[in-house]
N, C-alpha and C positions, 0 to 999 in steps of 0.2 A: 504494500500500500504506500502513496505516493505521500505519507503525509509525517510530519517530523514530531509535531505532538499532539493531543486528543485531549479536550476537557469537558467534561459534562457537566449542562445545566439543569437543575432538575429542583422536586418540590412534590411532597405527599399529597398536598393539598391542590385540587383543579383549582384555578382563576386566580393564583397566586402573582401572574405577570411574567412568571419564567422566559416564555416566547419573548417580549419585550425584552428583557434583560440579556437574553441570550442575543439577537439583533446590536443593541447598543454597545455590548461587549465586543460584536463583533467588529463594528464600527470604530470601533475607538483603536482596534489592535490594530487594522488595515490601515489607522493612519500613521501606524509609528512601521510602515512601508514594511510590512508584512504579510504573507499573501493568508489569507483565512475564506475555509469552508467552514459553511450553516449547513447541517445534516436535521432536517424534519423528522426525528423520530417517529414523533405522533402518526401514526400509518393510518389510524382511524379519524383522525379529524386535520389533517397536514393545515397549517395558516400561516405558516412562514413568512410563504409568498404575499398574502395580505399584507401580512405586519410590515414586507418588506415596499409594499405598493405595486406590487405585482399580481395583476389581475389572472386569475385561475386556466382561463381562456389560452392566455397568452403565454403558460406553462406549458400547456399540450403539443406534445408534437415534437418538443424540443430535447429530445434524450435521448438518442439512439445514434453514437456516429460511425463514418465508413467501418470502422475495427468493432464496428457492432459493443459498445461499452456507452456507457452512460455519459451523457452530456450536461454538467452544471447550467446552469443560469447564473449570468455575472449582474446584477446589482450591486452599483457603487463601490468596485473592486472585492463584493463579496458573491464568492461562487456558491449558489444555493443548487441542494439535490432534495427533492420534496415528494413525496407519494403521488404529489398535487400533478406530478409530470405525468403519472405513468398512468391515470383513471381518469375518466372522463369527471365533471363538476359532480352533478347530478347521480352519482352512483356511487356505492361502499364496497367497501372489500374485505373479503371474510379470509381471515392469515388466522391459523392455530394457536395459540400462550406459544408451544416450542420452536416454532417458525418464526416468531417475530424477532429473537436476537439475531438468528441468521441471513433475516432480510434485511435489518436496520446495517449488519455489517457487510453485509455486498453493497449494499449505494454506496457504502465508501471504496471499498475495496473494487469495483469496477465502473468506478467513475473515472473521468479523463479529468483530472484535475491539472492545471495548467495555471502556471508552474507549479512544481511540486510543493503543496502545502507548507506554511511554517505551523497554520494552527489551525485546526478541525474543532470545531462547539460544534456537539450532538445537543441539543433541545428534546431533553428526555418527557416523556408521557407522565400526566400525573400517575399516584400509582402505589404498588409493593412492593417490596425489596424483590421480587423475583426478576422484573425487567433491570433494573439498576446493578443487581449482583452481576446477571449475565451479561450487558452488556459489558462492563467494566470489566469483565475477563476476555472477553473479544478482543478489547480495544488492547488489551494489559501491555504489549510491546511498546504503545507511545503513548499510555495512559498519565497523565499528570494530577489528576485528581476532580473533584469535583467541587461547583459552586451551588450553594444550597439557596434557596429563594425563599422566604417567608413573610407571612403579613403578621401583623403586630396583633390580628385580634386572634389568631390560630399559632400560639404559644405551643400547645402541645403537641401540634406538628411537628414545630420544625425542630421539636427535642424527640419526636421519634425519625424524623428524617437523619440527624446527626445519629442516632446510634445507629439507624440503619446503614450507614457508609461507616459509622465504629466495626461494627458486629460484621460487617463485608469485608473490611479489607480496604475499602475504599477511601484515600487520601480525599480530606477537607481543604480545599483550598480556602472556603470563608463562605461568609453568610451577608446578604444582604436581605435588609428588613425594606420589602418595596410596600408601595401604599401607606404609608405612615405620612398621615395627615395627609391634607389639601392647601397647594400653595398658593397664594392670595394672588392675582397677576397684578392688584392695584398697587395693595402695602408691600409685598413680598414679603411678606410674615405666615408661617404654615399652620394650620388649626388641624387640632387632632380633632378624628372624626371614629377610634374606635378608643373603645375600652381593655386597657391591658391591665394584666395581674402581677408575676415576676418580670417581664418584659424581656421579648428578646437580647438586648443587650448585656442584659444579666446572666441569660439563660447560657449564652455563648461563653462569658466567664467562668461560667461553672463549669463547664465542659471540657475548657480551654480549646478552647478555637477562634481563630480570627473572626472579628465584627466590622466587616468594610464599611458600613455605616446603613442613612436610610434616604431613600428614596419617596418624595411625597407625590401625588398626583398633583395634577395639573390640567391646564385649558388646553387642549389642543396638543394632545399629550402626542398622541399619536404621530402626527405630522413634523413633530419638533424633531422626535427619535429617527424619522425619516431624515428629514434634512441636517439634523445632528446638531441642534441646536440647544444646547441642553444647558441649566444649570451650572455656574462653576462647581459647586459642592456633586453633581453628578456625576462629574467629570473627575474629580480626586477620587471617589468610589471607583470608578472603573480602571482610572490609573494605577491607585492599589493593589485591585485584583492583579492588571498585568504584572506588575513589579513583583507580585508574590508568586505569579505562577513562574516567574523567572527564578526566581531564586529554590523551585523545588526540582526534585528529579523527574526523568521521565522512562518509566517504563515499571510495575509494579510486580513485584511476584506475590503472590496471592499461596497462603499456603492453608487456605480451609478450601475445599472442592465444592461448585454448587451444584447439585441436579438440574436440566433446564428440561421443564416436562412436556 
């Protein structure tokens, strides 16, 4: 596989913003002239292309080249591979629990990625430790770890998302708390809009794991992260991440086995 290292973004809980996060992640790495693939996990509901303003339509069609291997989609120097290529809008597709690690790792592995990858984000499916384990032994050769996504009002998630990459094996690269509050686009001052208990930032002390920080919504949230026009304080979050995924190793041995059923 044409790709130097592999990091998954991922989160227990569905509507977490993962996809989001994983997108601006990618954004941010591509400008420090690195080349970076978005791999669409999610095989049952792919939105990548969305988030990235890439209409479903204008996916189709486009993956198949003369060497018969998978052809990326390049938005804004980020090459996307999405389910969204390979099925028409309007139709699902039925893949087994034990088929889905070994589908999510042929799109990477028989894509024509050009130039050869420095950084692959898989945008994992919400979910069980059973997609998370087995990916993360697929990838384990250029595996660098994982970024955890969690919202401020679902505490108990992301303390059982952390033990699930504890209990797997799987390196934490850190955790960002997205949706935390709403930012004012008048005052610029952010207002909490959920209720927390120990709060993730605590939650992450306790554990010992990096807390990259948080993430508030916003007007036209959407559109910003396309054009990359983002918050300074959004932009130290995601430089963080980078910085720290530099500084870890890459490639994982894994010494507990998982069944993939």
């Amino acid at each position: 596989m044409m790709v130097m290292r592999t990091i998954l973004v991922g989160s227990i809980k569905g509507g977490s913003g993962k996809t989001l996060v994983s997108v601006m992640l990618a954004k941010y790495i591509s400008r420090q002239c690195e080349s970076v693939g978005l791999l669409d996990a999610d095989l049952d509901s792919p939105n990548l292309g969305n988030i990235l303003g890439v209409t479903t339509d204008s996916l189709e069609g486009t993956y198949i080249t003369e060497r018969h291997r998978f052809k990326p989609v390049v938005i804004d120097k980020i090459q996307l591979v999405s389910m969204a290529q390979y099925i028409d809008a309007d139709k699902g597709i039925r893949i087994g629990s034990g088929d889905r690690t070994q589908v999510i790792h042929d799109m990477a592995e028989m894509t024509e990625w050009e130039p050869k990858l420095d950084t692959l984000i898989i945008d994992l499916p919400a979910g069980s430790g059973e997609i998370y384990n087995a990916v993360a032994r697929k990838f384990r050769n250029t595996l660098v770890g994982a970024v955890i996504v969690a919202q401020p009002n679902n505490e108990y998630d992301c303390l059982r998302m952390i033990d699930l990459c504890i209990d797997g094996e799987i390196p934490i690269i850190g955790v960002i708390e997205n949706m935390r509050g709403v930012l004012c686009p008048h005052c610029g001052k952010t207002f909490e809009v959920f209720e927390t208990m120990e709060g993730i930032e605590n939650i992450c002390k306790r554990k010992g794991v990096r807390y990259f920080g948080k993430i508030p919504l916003m007007p036209n949230m959407l559109d910003k992260v396309r054009v990359f026009e983002l918050p300074d304080d959004v932009i130290k979050i995601l430089g963080g991440i980078y910085e720290t995924i530099g500084t870890m190793q890459v490639g994982v041995k894994f010494t507990k086995r998982v069944k993939e059923k």
